[in-house]
N, C-alpha and C positions, 0 to 999 in steps of 0.2 A: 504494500500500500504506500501511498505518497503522502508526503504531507499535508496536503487538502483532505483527503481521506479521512487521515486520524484528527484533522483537529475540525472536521465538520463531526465526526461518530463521537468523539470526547465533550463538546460543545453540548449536543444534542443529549447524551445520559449527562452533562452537567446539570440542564437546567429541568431535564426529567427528574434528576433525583433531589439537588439542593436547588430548591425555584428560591427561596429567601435567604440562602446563604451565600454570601456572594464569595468569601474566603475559601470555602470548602469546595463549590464548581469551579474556582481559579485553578483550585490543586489540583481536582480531577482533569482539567483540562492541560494543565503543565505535566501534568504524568502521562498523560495520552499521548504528548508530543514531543520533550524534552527528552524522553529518554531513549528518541533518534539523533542525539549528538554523537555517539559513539560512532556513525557514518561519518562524520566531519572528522574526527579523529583519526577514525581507517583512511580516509580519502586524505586527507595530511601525512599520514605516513606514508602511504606508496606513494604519493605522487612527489612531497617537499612543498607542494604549493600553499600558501596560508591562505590565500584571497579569499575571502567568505564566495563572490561572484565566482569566480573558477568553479567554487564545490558546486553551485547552484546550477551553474552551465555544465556541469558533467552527469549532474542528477535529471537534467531533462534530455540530453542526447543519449545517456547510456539505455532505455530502453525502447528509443526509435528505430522504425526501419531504416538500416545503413542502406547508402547506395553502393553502386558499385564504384567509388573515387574514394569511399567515406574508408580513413586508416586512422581513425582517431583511437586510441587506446581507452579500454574497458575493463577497468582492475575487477571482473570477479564482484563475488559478493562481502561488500561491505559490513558483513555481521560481527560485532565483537559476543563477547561470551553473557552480555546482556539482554540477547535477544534469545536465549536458554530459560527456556520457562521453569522448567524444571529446577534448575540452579536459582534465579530471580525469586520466584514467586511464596518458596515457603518461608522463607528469612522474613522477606517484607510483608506475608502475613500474620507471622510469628510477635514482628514487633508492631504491626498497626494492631493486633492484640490488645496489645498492653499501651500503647499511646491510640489514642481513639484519633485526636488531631490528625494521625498518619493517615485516618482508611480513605479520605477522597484520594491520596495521592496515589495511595495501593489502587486502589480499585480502578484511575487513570492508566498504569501502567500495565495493568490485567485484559483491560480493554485494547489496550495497545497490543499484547502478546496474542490474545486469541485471536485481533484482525490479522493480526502480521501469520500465523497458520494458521490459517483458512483454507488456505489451498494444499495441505499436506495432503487430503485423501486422491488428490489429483497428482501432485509426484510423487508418493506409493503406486498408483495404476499404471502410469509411464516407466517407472522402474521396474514393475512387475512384470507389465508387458512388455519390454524389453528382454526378460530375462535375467537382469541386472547386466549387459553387454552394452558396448558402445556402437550406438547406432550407425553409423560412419563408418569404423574401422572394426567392431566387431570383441574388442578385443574387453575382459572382465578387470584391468586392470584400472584404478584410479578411477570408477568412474564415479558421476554428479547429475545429480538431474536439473538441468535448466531449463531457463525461457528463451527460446530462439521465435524470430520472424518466419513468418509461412510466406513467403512470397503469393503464391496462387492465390490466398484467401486474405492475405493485410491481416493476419491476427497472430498470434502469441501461440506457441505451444510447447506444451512439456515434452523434454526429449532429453536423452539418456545420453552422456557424450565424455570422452575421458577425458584429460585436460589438454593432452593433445589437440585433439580434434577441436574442443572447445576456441585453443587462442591461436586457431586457425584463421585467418582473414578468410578466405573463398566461403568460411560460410559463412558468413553476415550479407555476400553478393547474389543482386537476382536471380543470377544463372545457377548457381548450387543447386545441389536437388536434399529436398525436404522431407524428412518424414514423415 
């Protein structure tokens, strides 16, 4: 999800759930979308760029259709160990517990994790149906389930690729053939 996403769904159970508190939907709304800084972190570190504008201009071309000229560099998934529900969520339950003040900002960042997988039962079935092999090359080594362009159809699809294959240029270009 993008950041219009979570800060229209964080907004929305803000002012569903605290309509008269205005402190308590600020938090749930700052946990819904702060705790996507950790891309600006990853995108600082591969890249060295600091410019806020840079990260901004890489977070809207990295999930367009490339053309066939388009060599602009694509670091991969920007996830740090934050976007680990598993690891995240029982700590900051644990203690919005015991401090009551923390649960809009828990429950911000709750809503944040369960839009961000959303789409696991869809790469589960693309890995599945894959075989867990790399669609490309074939090969069970390294592979990842991404989001690649369909040329034919202008949409998004999940498909099984090893990292080879993946920071391949020819398939980002129209001509490739698609799975």
């Amino acid at each position: 999800m993008n950041l219009r996403e979570h800060l229209f769904w964080s907004t929305l159970l803000a002012v569903s759930l605290y309509p008269r508190r205005p402190f308590a939907a600020a938090s749930l709304i700052a946990g819904g979308v702060l705790i996507d800084l950790d891309h600006l972190v990853l995108y600082i570190s591969r890249t060295g760029d600091w410019s806020m504008s840079g990260a901004l201009h890489y977070n809207r071309y990295r999930n367009l259709f490339p053309d066939r000229h388009d060599n602009r560099p694509r670091y991969g998934s920007l996830r740090s160990w934050l976007h680990q529900p598993l690891l995240v969520l029982p700590p900051l339950w644990m203690l919005a517990y015991r401090r009551a003040w923390l649960q809009p900002l828990v429950i911000g960042i709750t809503l944040h994790l369960v839009l961000d997988h959303l789409p696991l039962p869809f790469i589960w079935a693309a890995y599945w149906r894959s075989g867990g092999r790399c669609a490309r090359c074939g090969t069970a080594n390294h592979v990842e389930v991404y989001r690649r362009p369909c040329p034919s159809f202008r949409k998004m699809r999940w498909i099984v690729l090893c990292r080879r294959c993946a920071d391949k240029r020819l398939w980002y270009t129209e001509n490739s053939a698609h799975v």
